[in-house]
Structures are given as C-alpha cells and as structure tokens.
Residue frames as a rotation matrix with the C-alpha (Angstrom) as fourth column:
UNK 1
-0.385 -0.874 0.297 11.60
-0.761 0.119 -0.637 9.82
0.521 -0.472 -0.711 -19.35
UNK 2
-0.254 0.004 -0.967 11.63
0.337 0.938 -0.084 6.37
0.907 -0.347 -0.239 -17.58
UNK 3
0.571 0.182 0.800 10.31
-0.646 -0.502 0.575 6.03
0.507 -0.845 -0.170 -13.91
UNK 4
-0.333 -0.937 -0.108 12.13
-0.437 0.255 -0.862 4.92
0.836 -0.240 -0.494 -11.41
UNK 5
0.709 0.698 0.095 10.48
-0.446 0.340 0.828 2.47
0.545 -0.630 0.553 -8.45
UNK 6
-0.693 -0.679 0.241 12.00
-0.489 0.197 -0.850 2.04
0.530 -0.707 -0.468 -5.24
UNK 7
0.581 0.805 0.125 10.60
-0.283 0.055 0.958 -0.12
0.764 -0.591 0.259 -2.78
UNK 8
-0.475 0.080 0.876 10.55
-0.815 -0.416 -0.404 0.26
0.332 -0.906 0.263 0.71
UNK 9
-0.964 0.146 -0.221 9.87
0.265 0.533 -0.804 -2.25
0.001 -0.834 -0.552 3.84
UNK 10
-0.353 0.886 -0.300 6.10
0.254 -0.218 -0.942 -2.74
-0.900 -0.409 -0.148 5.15
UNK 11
-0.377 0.367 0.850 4.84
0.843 0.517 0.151 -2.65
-0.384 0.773 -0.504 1.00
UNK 12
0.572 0.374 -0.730 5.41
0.160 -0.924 -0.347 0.67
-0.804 0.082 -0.589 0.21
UNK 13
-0.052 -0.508 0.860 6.24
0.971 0.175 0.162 1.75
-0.233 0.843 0.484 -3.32
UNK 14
0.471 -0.144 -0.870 7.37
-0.046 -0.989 0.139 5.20
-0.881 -0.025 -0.472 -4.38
UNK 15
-0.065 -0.442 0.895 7.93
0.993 -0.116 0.015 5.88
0.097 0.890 0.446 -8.09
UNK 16
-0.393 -0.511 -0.764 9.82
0.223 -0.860 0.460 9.29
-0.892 0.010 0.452 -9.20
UNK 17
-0.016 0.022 1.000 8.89
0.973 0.230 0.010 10.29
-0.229 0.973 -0.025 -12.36
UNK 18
-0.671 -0.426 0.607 9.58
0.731 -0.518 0.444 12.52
0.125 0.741 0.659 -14.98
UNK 19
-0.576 0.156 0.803 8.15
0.012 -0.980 0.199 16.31
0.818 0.124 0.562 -14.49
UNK 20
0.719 0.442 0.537 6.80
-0.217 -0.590 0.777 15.84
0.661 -0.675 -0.328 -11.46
UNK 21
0.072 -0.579 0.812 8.44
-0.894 -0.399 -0.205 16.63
0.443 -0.711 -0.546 -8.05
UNK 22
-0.842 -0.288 0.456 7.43
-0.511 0.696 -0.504 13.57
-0.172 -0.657 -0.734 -6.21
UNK 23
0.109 0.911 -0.397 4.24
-0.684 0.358 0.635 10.66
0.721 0.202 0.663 -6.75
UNK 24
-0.919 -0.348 0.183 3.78
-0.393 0.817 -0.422 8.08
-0.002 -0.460 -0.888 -4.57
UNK 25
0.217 0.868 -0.448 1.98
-0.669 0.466 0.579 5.00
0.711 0.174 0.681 -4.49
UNK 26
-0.574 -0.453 0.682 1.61
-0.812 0.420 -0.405 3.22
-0.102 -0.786 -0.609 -1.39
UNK 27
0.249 0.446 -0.860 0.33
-0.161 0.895 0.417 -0.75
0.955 0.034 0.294 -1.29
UNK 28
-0.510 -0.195 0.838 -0.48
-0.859 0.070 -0.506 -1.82
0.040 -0.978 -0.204 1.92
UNK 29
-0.186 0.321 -0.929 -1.19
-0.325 0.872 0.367 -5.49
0.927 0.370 -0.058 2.60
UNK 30
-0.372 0.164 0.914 -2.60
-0.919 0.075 -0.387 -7.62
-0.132 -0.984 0.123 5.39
UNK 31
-0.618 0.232 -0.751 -2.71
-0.087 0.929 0.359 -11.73
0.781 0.287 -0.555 5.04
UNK 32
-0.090 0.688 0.720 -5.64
-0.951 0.156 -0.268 -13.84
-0.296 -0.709 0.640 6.77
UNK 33
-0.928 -0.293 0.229 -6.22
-0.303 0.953 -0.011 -17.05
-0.215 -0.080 -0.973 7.46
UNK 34
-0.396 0.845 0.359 -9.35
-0.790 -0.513 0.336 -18.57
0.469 -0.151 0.871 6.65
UNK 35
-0.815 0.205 0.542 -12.13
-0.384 0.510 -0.770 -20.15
-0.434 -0.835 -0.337 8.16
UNK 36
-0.778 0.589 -0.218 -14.22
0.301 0.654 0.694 -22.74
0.552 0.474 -0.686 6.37
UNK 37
-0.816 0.550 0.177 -18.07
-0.577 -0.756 -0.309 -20.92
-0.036 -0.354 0.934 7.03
UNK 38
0.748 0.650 -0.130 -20.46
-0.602 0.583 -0.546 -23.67
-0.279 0.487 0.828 4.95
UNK 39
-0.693 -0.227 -0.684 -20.07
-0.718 0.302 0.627 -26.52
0.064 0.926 -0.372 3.51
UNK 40
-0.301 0.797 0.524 -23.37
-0.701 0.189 -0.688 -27.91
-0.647 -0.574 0.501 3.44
UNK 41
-0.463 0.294 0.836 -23.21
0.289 0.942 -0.171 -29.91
-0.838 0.162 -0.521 0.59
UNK 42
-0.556 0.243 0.795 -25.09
0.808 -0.068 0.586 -30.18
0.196 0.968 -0.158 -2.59
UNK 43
0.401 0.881 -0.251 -27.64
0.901 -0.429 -0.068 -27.54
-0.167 -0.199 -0.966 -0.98
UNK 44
0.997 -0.074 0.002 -24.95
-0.072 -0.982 -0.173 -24.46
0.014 0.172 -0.985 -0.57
UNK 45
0.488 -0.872 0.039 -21.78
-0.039 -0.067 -0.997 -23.84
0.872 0.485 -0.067 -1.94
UNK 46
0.235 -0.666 -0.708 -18.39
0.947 -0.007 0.320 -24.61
-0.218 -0.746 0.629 0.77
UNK 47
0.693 -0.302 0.654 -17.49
0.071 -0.875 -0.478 -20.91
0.717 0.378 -0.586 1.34
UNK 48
-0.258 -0.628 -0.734 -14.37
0.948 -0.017 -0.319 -19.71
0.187 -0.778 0.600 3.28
UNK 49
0.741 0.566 0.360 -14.18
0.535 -0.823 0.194 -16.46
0.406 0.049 -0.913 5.11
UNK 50
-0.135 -0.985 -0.106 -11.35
0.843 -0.058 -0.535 -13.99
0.521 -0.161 0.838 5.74
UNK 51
0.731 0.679 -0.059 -10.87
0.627 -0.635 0.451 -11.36
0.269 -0.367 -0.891 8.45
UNK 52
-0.215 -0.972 -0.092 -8.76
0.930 -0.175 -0.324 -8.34
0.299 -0.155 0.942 8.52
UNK 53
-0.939 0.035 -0.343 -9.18
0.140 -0.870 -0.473 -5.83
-0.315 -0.492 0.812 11.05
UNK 54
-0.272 0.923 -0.271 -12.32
-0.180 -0.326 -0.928 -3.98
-0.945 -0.204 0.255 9.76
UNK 55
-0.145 0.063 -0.987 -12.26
-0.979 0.137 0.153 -5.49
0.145 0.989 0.042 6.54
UNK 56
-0.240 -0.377 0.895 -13.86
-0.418 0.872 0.255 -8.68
-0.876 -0.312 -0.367 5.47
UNK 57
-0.430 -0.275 -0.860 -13.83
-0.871 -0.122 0.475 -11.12
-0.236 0.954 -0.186 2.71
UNK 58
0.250 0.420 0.872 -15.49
-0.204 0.904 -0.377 -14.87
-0.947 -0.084 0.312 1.46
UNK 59
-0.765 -0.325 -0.556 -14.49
-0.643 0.424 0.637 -16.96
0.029 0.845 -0.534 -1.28
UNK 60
0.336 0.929 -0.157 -16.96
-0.861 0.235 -0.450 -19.82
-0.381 0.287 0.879 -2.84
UNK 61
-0.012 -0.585 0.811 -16.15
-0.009 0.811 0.585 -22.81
-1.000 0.000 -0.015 -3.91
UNK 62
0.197 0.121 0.973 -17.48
0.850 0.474 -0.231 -21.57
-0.489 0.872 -0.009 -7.57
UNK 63
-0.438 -0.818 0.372 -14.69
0.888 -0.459 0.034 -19.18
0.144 0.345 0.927 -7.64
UNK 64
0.548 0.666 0.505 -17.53
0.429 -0.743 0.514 -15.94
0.718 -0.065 -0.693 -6.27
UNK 65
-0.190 -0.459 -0.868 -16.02
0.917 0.233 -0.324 -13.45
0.351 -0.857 0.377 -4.22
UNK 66
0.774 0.633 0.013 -16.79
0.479 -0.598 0.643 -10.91
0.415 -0.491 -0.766 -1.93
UNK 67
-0.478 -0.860 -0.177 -14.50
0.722 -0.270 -0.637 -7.94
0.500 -0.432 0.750 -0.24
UNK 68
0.151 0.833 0.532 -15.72
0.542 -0.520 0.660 -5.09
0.827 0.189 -0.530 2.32
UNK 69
0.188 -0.283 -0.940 -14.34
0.958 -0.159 0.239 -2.66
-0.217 -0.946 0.242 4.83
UNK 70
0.916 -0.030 -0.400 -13.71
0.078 -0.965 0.251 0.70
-0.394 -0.261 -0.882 6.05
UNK 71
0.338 -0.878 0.339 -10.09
0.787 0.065 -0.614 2.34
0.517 0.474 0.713 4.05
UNK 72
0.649 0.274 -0.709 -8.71
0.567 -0.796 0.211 5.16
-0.507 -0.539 -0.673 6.00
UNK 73
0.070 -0.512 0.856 -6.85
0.707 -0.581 -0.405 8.20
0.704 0.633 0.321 4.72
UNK 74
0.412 -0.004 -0.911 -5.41
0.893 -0.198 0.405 9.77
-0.182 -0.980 -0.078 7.57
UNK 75
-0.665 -0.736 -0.127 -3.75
0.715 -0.676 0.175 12.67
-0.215 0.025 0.976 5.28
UNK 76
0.292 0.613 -0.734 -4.90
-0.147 -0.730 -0.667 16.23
-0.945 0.303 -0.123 3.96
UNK 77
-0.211 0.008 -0.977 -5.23
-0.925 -0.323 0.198 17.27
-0.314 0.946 0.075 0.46
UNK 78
0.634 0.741 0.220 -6.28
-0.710 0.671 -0.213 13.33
-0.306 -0.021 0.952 -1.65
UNK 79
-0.589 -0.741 0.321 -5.35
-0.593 0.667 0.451 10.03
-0.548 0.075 -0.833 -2.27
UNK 80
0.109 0.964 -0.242 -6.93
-0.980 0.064 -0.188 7.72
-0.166 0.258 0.952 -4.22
UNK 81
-0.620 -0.188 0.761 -7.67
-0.562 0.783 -0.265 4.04
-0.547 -0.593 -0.592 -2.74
UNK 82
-0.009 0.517 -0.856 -8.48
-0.557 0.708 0.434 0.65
0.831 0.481 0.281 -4.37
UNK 83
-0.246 0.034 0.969 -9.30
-0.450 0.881 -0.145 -2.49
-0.859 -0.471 -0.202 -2.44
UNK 84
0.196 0.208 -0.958 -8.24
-0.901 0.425 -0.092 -5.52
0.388 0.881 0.270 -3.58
UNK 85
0.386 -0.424 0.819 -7.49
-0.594 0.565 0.572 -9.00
-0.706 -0.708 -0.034 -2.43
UNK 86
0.140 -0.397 -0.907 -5.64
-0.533 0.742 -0.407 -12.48
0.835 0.540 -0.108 -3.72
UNK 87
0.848 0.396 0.352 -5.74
-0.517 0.763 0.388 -15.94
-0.115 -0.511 0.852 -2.50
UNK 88
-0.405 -0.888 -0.219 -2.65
-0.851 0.453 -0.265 -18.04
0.335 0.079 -0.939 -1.73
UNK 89
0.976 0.218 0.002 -1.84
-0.116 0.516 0.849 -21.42
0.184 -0.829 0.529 0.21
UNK 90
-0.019 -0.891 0.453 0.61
-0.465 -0.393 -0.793 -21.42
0.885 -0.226 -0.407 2.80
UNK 91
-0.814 -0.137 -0.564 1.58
0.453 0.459 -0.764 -22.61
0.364 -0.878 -0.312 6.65
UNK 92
-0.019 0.594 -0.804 -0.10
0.983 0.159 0.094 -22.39
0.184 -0.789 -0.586 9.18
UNK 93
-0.066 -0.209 -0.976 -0.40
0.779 -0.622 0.081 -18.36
-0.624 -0.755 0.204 10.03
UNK 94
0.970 0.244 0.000 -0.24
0.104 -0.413 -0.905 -17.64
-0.221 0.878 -0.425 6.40
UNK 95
0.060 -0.939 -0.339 3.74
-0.543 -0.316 0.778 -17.97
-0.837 0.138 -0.529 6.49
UNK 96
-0.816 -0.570 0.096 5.39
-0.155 0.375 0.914 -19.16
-0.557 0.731 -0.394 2.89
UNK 97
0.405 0.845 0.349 2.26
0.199 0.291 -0.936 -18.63
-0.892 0.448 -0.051 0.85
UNK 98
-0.833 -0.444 0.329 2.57
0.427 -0.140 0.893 -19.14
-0.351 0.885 0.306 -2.72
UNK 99
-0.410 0.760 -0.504 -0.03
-0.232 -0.621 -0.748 -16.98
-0.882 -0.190 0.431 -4.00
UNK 100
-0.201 0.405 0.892 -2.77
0.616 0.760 -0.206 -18.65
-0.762 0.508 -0.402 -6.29
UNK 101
0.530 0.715 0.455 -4.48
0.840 -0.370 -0.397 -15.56
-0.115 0.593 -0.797 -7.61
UNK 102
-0.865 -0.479 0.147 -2.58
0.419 -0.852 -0.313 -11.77
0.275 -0.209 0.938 -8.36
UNK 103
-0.500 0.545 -0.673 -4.26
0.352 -0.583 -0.733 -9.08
-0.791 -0.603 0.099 -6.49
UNK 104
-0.305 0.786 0.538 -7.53
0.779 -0.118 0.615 -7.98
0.547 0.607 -0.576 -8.26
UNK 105
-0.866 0.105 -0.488 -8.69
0.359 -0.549 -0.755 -4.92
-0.347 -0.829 0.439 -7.23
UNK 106
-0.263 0.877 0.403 -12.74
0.841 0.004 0.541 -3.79
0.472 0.481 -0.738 -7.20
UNK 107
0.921 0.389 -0.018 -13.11
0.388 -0.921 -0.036 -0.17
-0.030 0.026 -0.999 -6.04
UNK 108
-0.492 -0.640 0.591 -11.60
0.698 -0.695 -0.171 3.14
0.520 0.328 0.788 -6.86
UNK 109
0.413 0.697 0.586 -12.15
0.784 -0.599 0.160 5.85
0.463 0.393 -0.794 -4.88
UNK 110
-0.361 -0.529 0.768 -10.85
-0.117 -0.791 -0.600 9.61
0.925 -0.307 0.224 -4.11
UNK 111
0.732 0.336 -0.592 -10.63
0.678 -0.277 0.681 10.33
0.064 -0.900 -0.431 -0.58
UNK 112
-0.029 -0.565 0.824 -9.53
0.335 -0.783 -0.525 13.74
0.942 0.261 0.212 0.98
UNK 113
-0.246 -0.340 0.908 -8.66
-0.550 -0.722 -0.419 15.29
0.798 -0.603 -0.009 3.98
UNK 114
-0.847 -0.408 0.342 -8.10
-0.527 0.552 -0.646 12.80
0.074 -0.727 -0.683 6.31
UNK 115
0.175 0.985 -0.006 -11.82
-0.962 0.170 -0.216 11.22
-0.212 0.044 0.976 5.33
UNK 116
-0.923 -0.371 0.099 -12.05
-0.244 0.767 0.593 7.68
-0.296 0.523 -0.799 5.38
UNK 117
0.238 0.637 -0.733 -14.81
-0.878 0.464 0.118 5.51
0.416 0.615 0.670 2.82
UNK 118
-0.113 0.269 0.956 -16.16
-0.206 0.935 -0.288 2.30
-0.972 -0.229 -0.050 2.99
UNK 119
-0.192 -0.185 -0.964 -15.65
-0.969 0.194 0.155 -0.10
0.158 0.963 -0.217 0.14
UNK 120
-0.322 0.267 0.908 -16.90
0.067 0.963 -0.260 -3.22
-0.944 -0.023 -0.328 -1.46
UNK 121
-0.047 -0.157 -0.986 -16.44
-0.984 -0.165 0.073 -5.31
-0.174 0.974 -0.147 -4.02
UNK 122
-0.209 -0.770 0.603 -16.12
-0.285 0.638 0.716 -8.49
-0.936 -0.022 -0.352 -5.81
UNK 123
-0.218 -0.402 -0.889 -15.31
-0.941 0.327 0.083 -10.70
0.257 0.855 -0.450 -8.99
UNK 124
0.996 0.090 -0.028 -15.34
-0.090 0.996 -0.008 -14.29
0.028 0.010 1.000 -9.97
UNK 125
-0.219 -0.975 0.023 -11.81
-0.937 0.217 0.273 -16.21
-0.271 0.038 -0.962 -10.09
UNK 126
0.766 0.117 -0.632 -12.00
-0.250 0.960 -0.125 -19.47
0.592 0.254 0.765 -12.27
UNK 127
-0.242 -0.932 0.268 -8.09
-0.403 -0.155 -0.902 -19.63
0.883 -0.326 -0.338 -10.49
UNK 128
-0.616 0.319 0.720 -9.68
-0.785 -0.331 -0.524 -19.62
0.071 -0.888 0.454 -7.15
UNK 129
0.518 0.839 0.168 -12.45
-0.845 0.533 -0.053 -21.92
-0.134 -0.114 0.984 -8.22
UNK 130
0.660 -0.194 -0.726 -9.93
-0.307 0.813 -0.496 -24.42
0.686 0.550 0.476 -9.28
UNK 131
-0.358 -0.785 -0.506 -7.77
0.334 0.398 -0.854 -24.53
0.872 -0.475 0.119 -6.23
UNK 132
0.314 0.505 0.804 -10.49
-0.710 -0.437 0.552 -23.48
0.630 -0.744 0.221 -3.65
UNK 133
0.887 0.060 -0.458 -9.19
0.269 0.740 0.617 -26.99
0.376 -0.670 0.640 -1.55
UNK 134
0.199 -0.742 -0.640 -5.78
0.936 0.337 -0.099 -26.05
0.289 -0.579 0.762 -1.04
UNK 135
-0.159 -0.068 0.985 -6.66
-0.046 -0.996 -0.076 -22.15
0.986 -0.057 0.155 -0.75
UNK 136
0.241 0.140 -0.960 -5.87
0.970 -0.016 0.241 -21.19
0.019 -0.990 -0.140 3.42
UNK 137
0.102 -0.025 -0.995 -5.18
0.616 -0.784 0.082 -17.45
-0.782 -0.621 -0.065 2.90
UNK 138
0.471 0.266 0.841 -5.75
0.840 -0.426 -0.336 -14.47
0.269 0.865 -0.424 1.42
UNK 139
-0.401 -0.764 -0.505 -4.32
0.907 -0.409 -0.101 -11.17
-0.130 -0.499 0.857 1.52
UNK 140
0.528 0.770 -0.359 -5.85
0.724 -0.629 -0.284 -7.78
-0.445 -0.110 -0.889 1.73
UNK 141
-0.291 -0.837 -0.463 -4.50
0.818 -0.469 0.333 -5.21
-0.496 -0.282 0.821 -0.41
UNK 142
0.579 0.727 -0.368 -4.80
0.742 -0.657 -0.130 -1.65
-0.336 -0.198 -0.921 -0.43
UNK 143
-0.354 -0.744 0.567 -3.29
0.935 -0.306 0.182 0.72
0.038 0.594 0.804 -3.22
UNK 144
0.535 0.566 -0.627 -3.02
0.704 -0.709 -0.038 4.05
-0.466 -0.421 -0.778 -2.94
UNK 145
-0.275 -0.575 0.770 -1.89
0.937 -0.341 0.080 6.89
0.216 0.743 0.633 -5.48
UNK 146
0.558 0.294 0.776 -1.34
0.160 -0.956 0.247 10.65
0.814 -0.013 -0.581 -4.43
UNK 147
-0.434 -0.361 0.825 -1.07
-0.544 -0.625 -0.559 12.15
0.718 -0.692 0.075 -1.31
UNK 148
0.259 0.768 -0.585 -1.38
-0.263 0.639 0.723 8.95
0.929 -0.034 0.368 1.22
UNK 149
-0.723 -0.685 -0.087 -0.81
-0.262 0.388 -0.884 7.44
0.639 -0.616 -0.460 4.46
C-alpha cells in the first residue's frame, strides 16, 4: 500500500503508512547567514562560516565542508537523527534563498530517552565549489525518523 505524506508548518513531515499505526519523520531546519572567515589568498583557501545555535558549519572555496553540533531528543523510547546541511543564495537575512545544493546529510544516529548526541560531519560539493561567490546561506537540517521531538 502507498504512503501518504502530509506536511505540516515549522518542517514537519508525517507519513502514514501501510501496517503500521503511525511513523513519523520530523525535518527540522534552521537558515544562517554567513560570515566570510579567510580569505588569505593563494596561501589558504576563502572559507565561509555558518552559525546555528549550538551547531556549526564552514564551507571552502574548494567545495570542503564541515558540520558539528549538539542534536537533542527530548522524547522517551528512540528516534533516529541525521545532520545535514545545504547552501543557498538569498537576501539579506537569508530571505528568498534559492538553494544551490539539496540537503546532504553526514551522520546517523539512534538516540533514546530523552538523550541528546553530538554530531559531525562533512562531504565535498563540486555545486558549492562552483558557486562558492554567490553562496550567503546555508541551512541546517535535522531529520528525524521514529519516536521524535
């Protein structure tokens, strides 16, 4: 049988599916502006750097990135949390971004009973490396599949 995906304000996604009572998967996002860290020239690479809450991130100009923060899981019984990000460019705040890269995500991991984990990750993006000038924001997102919140 087919599932069925509602979504829901604030980037929550809830799919029904066949034989079981209820799944949910929740995606929680969080844009950032960034902030030009280096560019020193031929010596080291121009990197930007993004900050959300207790999570941060850096991009390279030769498409290298970096993600790293605390996930929480504030429920009982488990969920299980990726962190990923994606790079856009947009106004001034991060409003009307058109997003360069789709969300990539670099960890997987169970958490339970209201435990939260620290995570880090990253990846290359040729994407990224090719539009690293007109890249001003990224977005943090955090997928979650079970029993979340």
């Amino acid at each position: 049988m087919a599932h069925k995906t509602l979504r829901f304000c604030l980037g929550i996604i809830f799919t029904i599916g066949a034989g079981s009572v209820f799944s949910a998967e929740e995606i929680r996002t969080l844009s950032s502006e960034a902030r030009l860290s280096s560019n020193l020239g031929a010596t080291q690479a121009a990197r930007m750097d993004f900050q959300f809450g207790t999570t941060k991130a850096w991009l390279r100009d030769d498409g290298q990135w970096k993600i790293e923060g605390d996930v929480t899981h504030r429920a009982g019984f488990c969920g299980t949390y990726e962190l990923g990000i994606q790079f856009g460019a947009g106004s001034p705040g991060c409003a009307n971004v058109r997003w360069i890269t789709a969300p990539v995500y670099v960890t997987k991991r169970l958490q339970c009973n209201g435990a939260g984990a620290f995570h880090s990750g990253g990846n290359y993006s040729f994407a990224a490396k090719q539009s690293f000038e007109d890249i001003n924001c990224a977005q943090r997102v955090i997928k979650c599949k079970g029993k979340c919140n």
